[in-house]
N, C-alpha and C positions, 0 to 999 in steps of 0.2 A: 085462715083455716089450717095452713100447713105448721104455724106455730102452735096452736093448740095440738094437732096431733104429735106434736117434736114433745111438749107438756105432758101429755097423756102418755106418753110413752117412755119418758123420764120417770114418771109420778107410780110409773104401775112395775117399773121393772129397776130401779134404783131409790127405795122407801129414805135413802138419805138427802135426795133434792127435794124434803119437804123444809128440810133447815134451812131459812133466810141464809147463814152465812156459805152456806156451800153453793146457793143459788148466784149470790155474788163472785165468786171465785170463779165458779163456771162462764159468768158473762164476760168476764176479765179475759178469760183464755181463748173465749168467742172473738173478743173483740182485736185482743191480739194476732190471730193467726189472721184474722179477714185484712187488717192490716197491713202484715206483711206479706199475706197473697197480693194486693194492690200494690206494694212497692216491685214486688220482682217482677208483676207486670210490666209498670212501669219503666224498668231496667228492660226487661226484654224490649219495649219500645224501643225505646233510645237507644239500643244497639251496644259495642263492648266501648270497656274505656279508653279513652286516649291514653296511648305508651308516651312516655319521656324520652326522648333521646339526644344524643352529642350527634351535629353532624361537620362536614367542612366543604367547601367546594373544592372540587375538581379542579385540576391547574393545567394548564404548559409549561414545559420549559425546553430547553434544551439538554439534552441526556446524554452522558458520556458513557460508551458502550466500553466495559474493561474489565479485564481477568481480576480476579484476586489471588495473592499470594501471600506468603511468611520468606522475608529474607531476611539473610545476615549481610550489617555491614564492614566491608572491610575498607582498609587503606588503600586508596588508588598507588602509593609505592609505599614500601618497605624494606629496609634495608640493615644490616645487621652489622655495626663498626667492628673492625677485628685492627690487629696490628699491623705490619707490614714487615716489622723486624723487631727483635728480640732486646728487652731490656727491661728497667724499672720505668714505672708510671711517677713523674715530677711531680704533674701539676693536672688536677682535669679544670677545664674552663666554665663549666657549665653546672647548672642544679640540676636534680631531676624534676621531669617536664618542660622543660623549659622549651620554647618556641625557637627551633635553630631557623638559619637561612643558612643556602649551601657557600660552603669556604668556610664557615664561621670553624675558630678552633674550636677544640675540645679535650683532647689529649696533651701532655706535652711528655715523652719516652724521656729519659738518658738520653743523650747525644756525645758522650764524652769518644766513645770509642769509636765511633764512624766517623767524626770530625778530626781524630789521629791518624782514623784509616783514608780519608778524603785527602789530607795535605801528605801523607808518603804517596799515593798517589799521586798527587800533584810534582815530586819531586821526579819519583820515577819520568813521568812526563817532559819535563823539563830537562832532567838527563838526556832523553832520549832523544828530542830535539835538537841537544846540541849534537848529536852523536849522528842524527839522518843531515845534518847539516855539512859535516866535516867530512861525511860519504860520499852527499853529494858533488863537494868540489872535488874530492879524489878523482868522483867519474865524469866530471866535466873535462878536469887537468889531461885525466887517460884517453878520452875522446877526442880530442885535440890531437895528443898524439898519436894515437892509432890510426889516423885520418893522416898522418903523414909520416907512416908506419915504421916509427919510432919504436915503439913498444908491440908485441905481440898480442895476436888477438886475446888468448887466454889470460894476458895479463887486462885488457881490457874489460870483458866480461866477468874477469873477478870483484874489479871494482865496481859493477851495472849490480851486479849479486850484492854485494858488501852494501850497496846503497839503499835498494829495495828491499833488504832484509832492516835493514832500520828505519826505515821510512815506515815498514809494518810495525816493527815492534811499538814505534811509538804510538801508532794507531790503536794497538790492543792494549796498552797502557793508558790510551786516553780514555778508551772504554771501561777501561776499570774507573779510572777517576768518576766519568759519568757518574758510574754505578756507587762508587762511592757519596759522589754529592747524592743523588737519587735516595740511597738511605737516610741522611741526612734528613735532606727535606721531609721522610719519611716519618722522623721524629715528632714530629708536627701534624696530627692525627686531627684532621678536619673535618664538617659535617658533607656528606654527599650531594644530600638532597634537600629542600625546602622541606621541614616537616616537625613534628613533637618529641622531644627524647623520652624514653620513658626511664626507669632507672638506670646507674650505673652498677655494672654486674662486677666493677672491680675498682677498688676504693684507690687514693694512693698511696706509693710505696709497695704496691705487686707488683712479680714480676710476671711480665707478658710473652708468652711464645708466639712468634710471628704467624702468621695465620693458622693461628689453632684459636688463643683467648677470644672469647666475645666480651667486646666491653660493653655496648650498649646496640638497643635497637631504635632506630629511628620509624617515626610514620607518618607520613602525608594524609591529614584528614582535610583540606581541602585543594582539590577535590576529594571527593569519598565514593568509593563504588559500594552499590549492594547487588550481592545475589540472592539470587531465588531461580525455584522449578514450577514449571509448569505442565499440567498434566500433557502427555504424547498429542493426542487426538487435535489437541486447540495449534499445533505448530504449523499447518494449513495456515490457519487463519491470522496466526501475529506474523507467516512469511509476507504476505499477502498483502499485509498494510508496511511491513517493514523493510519493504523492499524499495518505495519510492516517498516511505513520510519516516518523518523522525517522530518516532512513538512517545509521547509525553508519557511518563512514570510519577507516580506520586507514594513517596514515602511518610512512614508516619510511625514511631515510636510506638511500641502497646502500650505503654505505663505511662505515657506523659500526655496531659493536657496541652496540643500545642497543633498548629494546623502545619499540617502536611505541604512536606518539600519534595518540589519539584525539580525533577531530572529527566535525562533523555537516554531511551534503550541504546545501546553499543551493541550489545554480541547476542547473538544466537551459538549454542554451541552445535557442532557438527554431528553429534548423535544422542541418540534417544537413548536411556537407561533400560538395558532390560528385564531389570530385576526390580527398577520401580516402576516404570510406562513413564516417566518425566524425565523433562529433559531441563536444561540450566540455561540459564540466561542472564546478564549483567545489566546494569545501567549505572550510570554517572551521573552526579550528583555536584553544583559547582559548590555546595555546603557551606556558604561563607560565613555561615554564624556558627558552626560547628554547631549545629543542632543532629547530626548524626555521628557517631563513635562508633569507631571500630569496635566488634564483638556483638555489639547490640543485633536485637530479633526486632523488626520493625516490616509492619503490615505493606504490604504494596497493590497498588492499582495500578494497573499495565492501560492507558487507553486506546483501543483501536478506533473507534469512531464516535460519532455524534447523532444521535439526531435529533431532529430540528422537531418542535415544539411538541415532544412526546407527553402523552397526558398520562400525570402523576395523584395516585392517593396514597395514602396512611395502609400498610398493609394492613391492618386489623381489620381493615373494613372488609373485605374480601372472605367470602362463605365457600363452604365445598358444600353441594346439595348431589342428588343421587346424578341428573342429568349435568352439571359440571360447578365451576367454579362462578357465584353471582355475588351482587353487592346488593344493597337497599338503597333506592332514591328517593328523595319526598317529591312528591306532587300531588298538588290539593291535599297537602296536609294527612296524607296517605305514603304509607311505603312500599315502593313498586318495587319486587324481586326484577333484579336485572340482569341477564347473564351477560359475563365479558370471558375476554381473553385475556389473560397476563401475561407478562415478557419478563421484563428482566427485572429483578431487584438490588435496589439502592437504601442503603439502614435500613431505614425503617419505615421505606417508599418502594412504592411498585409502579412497575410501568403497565399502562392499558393498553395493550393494541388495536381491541376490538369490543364497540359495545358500549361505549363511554364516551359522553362528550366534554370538554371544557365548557366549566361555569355550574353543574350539574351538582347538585346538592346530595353527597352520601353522606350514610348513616354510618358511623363508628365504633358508637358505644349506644348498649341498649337491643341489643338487635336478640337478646335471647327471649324476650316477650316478643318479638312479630313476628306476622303470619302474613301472607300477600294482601296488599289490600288495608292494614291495620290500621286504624286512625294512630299521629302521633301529636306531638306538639313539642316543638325544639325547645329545649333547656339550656342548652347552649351550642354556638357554632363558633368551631375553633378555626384559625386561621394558620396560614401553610408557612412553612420556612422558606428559606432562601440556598438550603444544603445545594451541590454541584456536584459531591463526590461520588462515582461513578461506581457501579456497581459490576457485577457477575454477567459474563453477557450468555 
């Protein structure tokens, strides 16, 4: 009946559903819409779709608690060869760069005119000696007889004078001689320290003024100190471990692909900057590959502590929602909003304090289609590194 009146009510107010082909068309459009009423039915059944997502499990490890910094490194020594005495440069011994050990020559001066000045010294010397010698017996001879008062005392005492006045002289003649070999040897410009030359800043055939020229600078890159600062506030906390542990440092070139060299803090300095709030700090470094250069900007990690099987994910994973910071966990093929705590970050790791267990499956990537509760179904599940390097504490 109810179709007949749907007919009669077509036929009496639209005189074009008398045409076969629009009667067709119309059942077409019927039959469409009823079937796609049945399908979103359907869908509403069956509830929303499953989301795709990356997830990884939850780890431990052991966590290295440590400041971050930007230092520069320098030479544990450096030193700057100058002259000692005035002359022409003969000979230099060495390239530039070149790897010294200390004593090794490097220089060789003129020597003409301090080896003419070392042997009239030597003469004067020997003059002098015969001359404290022949004084001597004078005041032996006069002692004798003064003692069986032969001679006057004043005649005695002139010879005690006459003797000790050239017993001196030849003393301070000997001292020149010294001084003269002393230049000598001086000629002879050798390395101080164990360490790299860098260039020579005076070719040969210059002439050199005694401690004014610099001829070269020498530097010790192993060891190798680097500095860096650290903000005021954290100096509490690295006195605290540095007081009874020797602070593991780990340096690391920014520009170079190459794992980070390990060293041990030395110094705290004695005050706080107060135009930065930072204060400075060194470590040493035994650099035996020379993987660190003087001048270089290389990152550092201070460690103050550890600990023990701190549970680590993938920052990404980690949400800010309005009540704090959560993550997504699958269970039963579901993703449970989860709130944790964070602590400290490592790259491209976070540490969980609270809220998170090891072995616990988060969600990564994917997380801007769910909602609590979403159905998912993993696409893939990545596996964790084996990174150590200690982050920001």
């Amino acid at each position: 009946m109810a179709h007949l009146r749907a007919l009669t009510f077509l036929n009496k107010f639209f005189p074009c559903f008398h045409n076969p082909s629009f009667r067709i068309f119309f059942l077409i459009i019927a039959i469409s819409c009823s079937l796609s009423a049945c399908t979103e039915s359907q869908k509403t059944d069956q509830g929303p779709p499953s989301v795709p997502v990356t997830t990884v499990k939850a780890e431990t490890k052991d966590t290295p608690v440590s400041l971050k910094a930007v230092g520069n490194v320098k030479a544990s020594n450096s030193v700057t060869v100058k002259s000692r005495v005035d002359g022409h440069i003969l000979r230099i011994h060495f390239l530039d760069g070149d790897t010294l050990k200390a004593g090794q020559l490097l220089y060789t001066i003129d020597p003409e005119t301090y080896i003419y000045t070392q042997k009239g010294a030597q003469a004067n010397v020997a003059g002098d000696r015969a001359s404290a010698e022949l004084a001597r017996k004078d005041y032996i001879r006069y002692k004798e007889l003064f003692e069986k008062n032969v001679v006057s005392k004043d005649e005695y005492e002139q010879k005690l004078t006459a003797y000790e006045t050239a017993r001196k002289t030849m003393e301070a003649d000997a001292a020149q001689e010294d001084i003269a070999k002393r230049n000598v040897h001086f000629t002879q410009i050798t390395s101080p320290i164990d360490g790299i030359a860098g260039s020579t800043l005076l070719d040969e055939g210059n002439l050199v003024a005694a401690d004014k020229d610099e001829l070269v600078i020498i530097k010790t890159v192993t060891p190798a100190d680097v500095q860096f600062s650290i903000p005021g506030h954290d100096l509490n906390l690295v006195r605290s471990h540095f007081v009874d542990d020797e602070l593991p440092t780990f340096a690391k070139p920014a520009s170079m692909e190459m794992e980070p060299v390990e060293g041990i803090l030395t110094f705290v300095d004695n005050w706080v900057n107060p135009d930065t709030g930072m204060i400075s700090l060194k470590a040493r470094f035994a650099n035996e590959e020379a993987k660190l250069w003087p001048g270089q900007f290389v990152t550092i990690s201070l460690v103050l502590d550890t600990l023990k099987d701190a549970v680590q994910i993938p920052a990404q994973a980690v949400q800010r929602g309005p009540k704090g910071k959560y993550v997504y966990i699958v269970k039963d093929n579901k993703a449970i909003m989860n709130p944790v705590t964070i602590g400290m970050r490592i790259n491209d790791k976070v540490v969980v304090n609270k809220g998170l267990a090891a072995g616990e499956t988060v969600i990564i990537e994917g997380m801007l289609r769910l909602f609590p509760n979403a159905p998912v179904t993993i696409s893939e599940e990545k596996g964790t590194d084996n990174s150590t390097e200690g982050g920001n504490s």
